[in-house]
N, C-alpha and C positions, 0 to 999 in steps of 0.2 A: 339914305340908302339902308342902313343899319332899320332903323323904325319902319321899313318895307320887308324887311324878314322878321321882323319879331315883335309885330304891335297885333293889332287887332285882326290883321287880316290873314294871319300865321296860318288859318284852316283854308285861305288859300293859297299858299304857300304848300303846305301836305297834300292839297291836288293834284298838283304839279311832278309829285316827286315818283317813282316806279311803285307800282303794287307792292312789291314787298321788300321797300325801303327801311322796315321797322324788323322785321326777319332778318336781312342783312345787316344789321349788327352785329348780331348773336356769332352768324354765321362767318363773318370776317373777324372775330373778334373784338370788335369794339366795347362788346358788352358780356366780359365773361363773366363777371361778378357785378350785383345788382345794388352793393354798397355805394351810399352816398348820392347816387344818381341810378332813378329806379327802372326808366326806360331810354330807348331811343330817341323819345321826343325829346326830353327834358335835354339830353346831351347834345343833341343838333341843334337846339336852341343856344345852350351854351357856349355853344362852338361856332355857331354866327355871333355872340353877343360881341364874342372877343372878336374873331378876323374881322366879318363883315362890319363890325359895329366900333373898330379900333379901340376897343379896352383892353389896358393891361391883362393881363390875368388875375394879379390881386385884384383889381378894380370891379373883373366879370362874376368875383366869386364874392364881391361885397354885396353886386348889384341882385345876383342870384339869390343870393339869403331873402334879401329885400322884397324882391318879390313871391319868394316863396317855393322857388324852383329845387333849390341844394342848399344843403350846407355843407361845404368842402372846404381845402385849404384850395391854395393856388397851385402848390406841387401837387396834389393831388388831378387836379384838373389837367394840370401839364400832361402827364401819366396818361389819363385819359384821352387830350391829342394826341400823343404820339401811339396811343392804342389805335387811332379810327383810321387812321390813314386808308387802308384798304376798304373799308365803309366807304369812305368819301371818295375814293377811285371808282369804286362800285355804284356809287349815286351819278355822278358824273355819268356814265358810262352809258346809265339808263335813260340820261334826260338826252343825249345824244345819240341814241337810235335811230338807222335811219329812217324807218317805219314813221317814226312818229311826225315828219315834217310834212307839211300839204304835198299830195301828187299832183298839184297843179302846179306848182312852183317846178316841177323838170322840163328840163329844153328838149323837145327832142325826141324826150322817152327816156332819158336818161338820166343819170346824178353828173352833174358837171361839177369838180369838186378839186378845191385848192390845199395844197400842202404848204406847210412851212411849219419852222421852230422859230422860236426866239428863248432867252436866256434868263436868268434870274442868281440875285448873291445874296449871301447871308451878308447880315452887317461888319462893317468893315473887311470884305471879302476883298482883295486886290484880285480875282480872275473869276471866271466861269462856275458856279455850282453846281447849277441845274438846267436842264433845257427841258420847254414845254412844246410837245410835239402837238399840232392843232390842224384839222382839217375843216373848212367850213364849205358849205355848197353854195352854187352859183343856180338862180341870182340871189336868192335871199340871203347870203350869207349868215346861215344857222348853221352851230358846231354838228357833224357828225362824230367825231370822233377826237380825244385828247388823251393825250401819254403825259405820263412825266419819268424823267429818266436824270440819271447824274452825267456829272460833264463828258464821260465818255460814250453818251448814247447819241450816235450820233444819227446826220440827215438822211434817211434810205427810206426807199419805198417798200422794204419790206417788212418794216414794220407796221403798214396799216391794213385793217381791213378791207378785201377788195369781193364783189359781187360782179357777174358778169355784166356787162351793158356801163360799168361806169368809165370815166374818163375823169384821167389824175392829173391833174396840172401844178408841175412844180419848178423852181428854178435852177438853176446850176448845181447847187448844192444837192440835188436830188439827178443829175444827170451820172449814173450810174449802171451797168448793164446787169447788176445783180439784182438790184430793182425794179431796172425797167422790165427785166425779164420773171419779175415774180407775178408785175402787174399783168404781163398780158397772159400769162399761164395761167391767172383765172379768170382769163376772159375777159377783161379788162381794157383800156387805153390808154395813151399818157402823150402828152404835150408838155416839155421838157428842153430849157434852153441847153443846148448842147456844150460840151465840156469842153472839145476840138480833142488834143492828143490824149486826155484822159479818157477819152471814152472813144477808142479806134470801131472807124469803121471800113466795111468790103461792102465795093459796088457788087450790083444783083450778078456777075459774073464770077464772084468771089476773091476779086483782085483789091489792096489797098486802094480805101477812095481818099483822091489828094483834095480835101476841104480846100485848100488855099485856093489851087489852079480852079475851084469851079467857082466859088465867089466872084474873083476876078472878071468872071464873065458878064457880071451883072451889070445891066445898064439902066442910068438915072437911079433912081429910087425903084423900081418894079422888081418885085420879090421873085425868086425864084426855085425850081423844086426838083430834087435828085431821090431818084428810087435808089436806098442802101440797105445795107445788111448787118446786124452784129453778131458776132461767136460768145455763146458763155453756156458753161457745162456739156461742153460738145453739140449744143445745139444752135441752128442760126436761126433767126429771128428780121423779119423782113419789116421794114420800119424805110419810111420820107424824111430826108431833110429842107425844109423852108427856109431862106434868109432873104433878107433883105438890110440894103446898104442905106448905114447911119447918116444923119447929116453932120457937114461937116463938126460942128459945136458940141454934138452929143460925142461924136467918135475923139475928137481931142481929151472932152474931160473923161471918156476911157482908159484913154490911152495915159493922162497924167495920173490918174488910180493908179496905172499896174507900172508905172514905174515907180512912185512913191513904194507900194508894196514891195514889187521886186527889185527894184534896184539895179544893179551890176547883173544881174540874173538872166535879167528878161532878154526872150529871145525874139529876134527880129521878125520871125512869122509870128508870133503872138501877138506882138504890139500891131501888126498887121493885120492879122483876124479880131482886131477890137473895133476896127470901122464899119461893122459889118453886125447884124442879129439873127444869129442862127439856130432854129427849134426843130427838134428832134420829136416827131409824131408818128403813132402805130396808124389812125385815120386816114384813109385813102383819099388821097386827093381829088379820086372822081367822086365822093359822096363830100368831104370836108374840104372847099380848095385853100390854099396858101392862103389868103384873104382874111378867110372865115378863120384859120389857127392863127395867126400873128395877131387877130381881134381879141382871140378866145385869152392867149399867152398875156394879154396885157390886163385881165380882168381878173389874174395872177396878184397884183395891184392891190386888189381890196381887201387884198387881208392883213396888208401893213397896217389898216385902219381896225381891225378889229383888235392886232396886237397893240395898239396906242392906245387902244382903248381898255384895254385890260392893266397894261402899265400905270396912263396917266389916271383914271379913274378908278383902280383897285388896285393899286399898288403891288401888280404882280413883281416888278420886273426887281424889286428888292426885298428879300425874306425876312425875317423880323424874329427868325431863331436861329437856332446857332448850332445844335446838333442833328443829327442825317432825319431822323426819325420825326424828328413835332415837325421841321423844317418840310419836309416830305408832306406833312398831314396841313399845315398851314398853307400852304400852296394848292393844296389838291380842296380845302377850305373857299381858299378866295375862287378858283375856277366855277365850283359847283355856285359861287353866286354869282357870278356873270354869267352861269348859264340859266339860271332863274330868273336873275332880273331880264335875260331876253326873252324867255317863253313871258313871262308878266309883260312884255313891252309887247310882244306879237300878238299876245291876246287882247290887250287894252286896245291896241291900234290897226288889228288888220283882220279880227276875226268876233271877238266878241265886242258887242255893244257896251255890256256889263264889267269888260275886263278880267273875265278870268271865265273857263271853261264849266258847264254846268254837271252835276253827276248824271250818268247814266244817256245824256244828249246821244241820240246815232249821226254820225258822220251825214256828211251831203256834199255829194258832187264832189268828193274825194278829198274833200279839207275836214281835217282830226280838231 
């Protein structure tokens, strides 16, 4: 992995990266003084040597000398991670645009696009550090967008970028009406397992809608669909709820969750509403039916595999520093190479023959 960002084929590597990926240093900082390490290149090399390439830092600043790149201390280089952070948020950022993925790849006409976080600790951390916020699109599951934030940033749809025509797909943890109502105020959509009493809703008449009494209606397994409404900032917001009833084996190991979790707590309609999967959609039923969201809601799914693959293959999900700052830049490090080694993987396997994209090529039939 490491020998794929920093061997021989590193000038394809700098392809890959935004036009003025070597300006955004300056620009963010990374590189206010030109001591020791004279450009951009040299320090993005550096700074893969050690994450991507799992060298100590003495070790990256041995290997540095060796080849000719720096001569620094290790503290010195330290400094210098905890300088680029914002660099490396800024490189991320660009190689996740959504422009930049094929228009062949949308459903529809549109970005079909999955939310979630997952977590990451400094060593020996006994709780929560950081969480990496990540959206990837459907079907090719490539990143549009990634955050990172400290343990109190938490799961909401309003922190991502939304364009009109897209559709957000998140789970419980994102069923929110602060959210959900940021997404469709720009024109937006969202297919969102529903929260039940944390997220109240009024039937189209404006009257509380009783979730319980309409579930109950359902017969066999066939899904079923209720026009509601939610209030947030004085405004209401017309929005379908979809469910359909668990079988019985999936609904029991629900229901043993949320009693281990809640205990003595748990309330009798809750453990009740866990036999049942209920999603919360802006998409109209006469253009999207229940069918087509409960398929959509479960392809929600693939992005547990991109976050396993970011853990077990780049060792996101544990930090390897110990204060806010390199920790911050060390993290934002490993991301910007899982977003490399997928454009290098997309290019090898689905678009160039050569493996990596040519200068100056024009576009055809709408694949970049």
């Amino acid at each position: 992995m490491s020998d794929q960002l920093v061997s021989a084929d590193w000038d394809i590597v700098k392809s890959l990266l935004p036009p003025d990926w070597e300006a955004g240093a300056r620009q963010c900082g990374a590189l206010r003084r030109g001591r020791n390490i004279k450009n951009a290149e040299t320090l993005l090399r550096l700074i893969f040597l050690h994450v991507a390439g799992g060298l100590s830092l003495r070790q990256t600043v041995v290997r540095a000398r060796a080849l000719g790149w720096a001569t620094l201390s290790d503290v010195a280089l330290l400094k210098r991670l905890r300088a680029s952070a914002n660099w490396l948020e800024f490189l991320c950022l660009g190689l996740s645009r959504p422009w930049d993925w094929p228009a062949g790849l949308a459903v529809g006409g549109r970005r079909w696009r999955i939310v979630d976080a997952t977590t990451a600790q400094e060593p020996g951390a006994t709780g929560i550090d950081w969480r990496v916020h990540y959206v990837v699109q459907l079907p090719a599951l490539t990143c549009d967008f990634v955050e990172v934030t400290g343990v109190r940033g938490g799961e909401t749809l309003c922190r991502l970028p939304v364009q009109a025509g897209d559709v957000v797909l998140g789970d419980r943890g994102y069923s929110h009406r602060a959210g959900v109502a940021w997404v469709l105020g720009q024109g937006g959509d969202v297919i969102v397992r529903h929260q039940g009493a944390n997220f109240p809703l009024l039937d189209r008449a404006g009257q509380p809608f009783d979730l319980l009494a309409a579930v109950r209606g359902l017969t066999a397994h066939a899904p079923g669909t209720w026009p509601v409404q939610f209030e947030w900032e004085g405004r209401r917001w017309e929005v379908w709820l979809h469910a359909v009833r668990k079988s019985a084996a999936a609904a029991e190991r629900a229901k043993e969750e949320l009693r281990k979790e809640r205990g003595a707590g748990l309330q009798p309609q809750t453990l009740e509403l866990a036999e049942y999967v209920v999603v919360l959609t802006s998409l109209n039923p006469q253009v999207v039916p229940a069918l087509q969201v409960l398929g959509l809601y479960r392809g929600r799914w693939q992005i547990e595999l991109v976050f396993k693959r970011l853990k077990s293959l780049l060792g996101v999900g544990e930090l390897a520093k110990y204060d806010p700052d390199s920790a911050r830049a060390w993290l934002q490090a490993k991301l910007l190479t899982a977003l490399l080694l997928e454009r290098l993987e997309r290019e090898a396997f689905l678009f160039s023959p050569w493996g990596y994209p040519l200068p100056g090529t024009v576009a055809v039939a709408g694949v970049s």
